[in-house]
C-alpha positions in Angstrom: 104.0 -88.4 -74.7 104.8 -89.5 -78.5 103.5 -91.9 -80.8 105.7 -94.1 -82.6 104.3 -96.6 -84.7 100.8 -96.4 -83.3 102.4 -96.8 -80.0 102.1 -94.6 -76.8 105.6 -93.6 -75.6 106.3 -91.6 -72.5 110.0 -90.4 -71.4 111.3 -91.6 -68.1 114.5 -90.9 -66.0 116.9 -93.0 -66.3 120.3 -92.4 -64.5 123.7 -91.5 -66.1 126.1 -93.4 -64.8 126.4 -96.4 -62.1 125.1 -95.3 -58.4 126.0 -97.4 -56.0 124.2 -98.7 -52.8 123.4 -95.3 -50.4 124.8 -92.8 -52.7 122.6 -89.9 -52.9 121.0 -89.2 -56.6 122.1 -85.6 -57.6 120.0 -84.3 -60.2 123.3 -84.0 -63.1 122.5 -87.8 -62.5 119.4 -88.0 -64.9 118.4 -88.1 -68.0 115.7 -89.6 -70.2 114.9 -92.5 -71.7 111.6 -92.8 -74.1 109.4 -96.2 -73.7 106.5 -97.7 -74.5 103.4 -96.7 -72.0 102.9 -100.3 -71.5 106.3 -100.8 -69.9 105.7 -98.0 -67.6 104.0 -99.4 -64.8 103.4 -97.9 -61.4 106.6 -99.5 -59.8 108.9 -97.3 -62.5 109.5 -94.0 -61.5 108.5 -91.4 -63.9 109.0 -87.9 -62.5 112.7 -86.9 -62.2 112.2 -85.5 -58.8 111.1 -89.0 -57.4 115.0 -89.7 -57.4 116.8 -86.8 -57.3 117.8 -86.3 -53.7 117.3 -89.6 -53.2 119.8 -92.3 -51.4 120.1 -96.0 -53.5 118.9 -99.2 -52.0 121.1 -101.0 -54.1 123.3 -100.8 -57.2 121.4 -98.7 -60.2 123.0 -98.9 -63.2 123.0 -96.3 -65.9 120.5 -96.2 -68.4 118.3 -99.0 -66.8 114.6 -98.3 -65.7 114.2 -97.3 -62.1 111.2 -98.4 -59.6 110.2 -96.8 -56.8 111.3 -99.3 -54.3 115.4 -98.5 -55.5 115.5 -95.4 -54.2 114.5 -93.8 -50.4 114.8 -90.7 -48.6 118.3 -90.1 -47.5 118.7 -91.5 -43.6 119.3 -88.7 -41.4 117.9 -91.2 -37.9 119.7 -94.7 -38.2 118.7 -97.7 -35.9 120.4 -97.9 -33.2 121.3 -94.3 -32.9 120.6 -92.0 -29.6 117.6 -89.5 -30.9 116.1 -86.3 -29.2 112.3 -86.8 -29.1 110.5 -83.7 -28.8 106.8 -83.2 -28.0 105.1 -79.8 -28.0 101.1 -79.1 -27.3 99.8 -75.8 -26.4 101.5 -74.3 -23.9 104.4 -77.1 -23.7 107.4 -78.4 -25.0 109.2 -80.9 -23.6 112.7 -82.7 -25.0 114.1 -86.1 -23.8 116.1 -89.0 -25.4 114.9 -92.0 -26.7 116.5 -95.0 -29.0 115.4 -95.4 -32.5 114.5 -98.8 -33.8 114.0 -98.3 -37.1 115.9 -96.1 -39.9 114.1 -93.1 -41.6 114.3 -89.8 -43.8 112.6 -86.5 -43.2 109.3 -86.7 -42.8 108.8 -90.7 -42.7 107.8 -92.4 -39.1 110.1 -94.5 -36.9 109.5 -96.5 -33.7 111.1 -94.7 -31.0 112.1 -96.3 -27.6 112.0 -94.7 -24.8 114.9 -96.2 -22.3 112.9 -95.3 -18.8 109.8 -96.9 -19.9 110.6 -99.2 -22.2 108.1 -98.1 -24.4 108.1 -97.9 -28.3 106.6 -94.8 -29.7 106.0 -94.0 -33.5 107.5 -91.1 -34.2 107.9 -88.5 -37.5 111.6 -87.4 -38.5 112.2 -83.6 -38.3 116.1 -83.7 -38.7 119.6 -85.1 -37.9 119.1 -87.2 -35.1 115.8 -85.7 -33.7 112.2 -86.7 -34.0 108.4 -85.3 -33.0 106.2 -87.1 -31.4 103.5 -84.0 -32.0 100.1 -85.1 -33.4 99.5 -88.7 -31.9 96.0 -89.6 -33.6 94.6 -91.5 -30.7 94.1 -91.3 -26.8 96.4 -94.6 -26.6 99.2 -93.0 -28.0 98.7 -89.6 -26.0 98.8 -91.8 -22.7 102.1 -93.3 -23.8 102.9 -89.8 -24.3 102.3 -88.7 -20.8 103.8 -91.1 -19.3 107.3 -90.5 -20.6 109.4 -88.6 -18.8 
């Protein structure tokens, strides 16, 4: 951080050039901008790798400030889209196919359902078209578990 005129400045990235809607940020993308602390709230992204690798909710324009909510993890599990749903616990490991009803990245959640049961599962991103349902945090959610085929 610098001081300018007895005022707190902090650099922040900024982008480059104009990314539009669901390109992914690449990190030649960014640069800096300096501003005032007091414009840097907690919707404006401050760390450069809070973008880079990151898909664009909407237009981003070069040079403008960035908030958090512009950018998200690249999709890799669309809605709509045919998923394989895997589930492993000591001593098993069991596959099946489900429909996802949500959109997500590695690593973020997405209601899965399952077409025999009709049942919607949360379930964590692990890659292209495949999610865990591993860890369920309650007895509920291990029942709806079990009773998938």
């Amino acid at each position: 951080m610098a001081s300018i005129a007895n005022q707190e400045q902090i650099d922040v990235p900024v982008l480059t050039r104009e990314v539009p809607s669901g390109e992914v940020i690449a990190e030649g993308d960014i640069s800096y901008l300096t501003i005032p602390v007091s414009r840097a709230n907690s919707s404006i992204v401050r760390a450069p790798s809070d973008i880079a690798g990151h898909q664009a909710r909407r237009l981003l324009r070069a040079g403008e400030l960035i908030r958090t909510s512009d950018v998200k993890l690249p999709t890799v599990v669309a809605k709509g889209e045919t998923v394989t749903m895997l589930f492993e616990a000591p001593g098993i490991s069991l596959s099946f196919i489900g429909r996802a009803m949500g959109e997500g990245g590695m690593g973020e959640s997405v209601p899965v359902l399952n077409p025999v049961s009709h049942r919607q599962i949360d379930a964590v991103v692990v890659g292209t078209g495949t999610v865990s349902v591993n860890g369920l945090p309650s007895r509920a959610a291990a029942a709806k578990v079990a009773s998938l085929p």
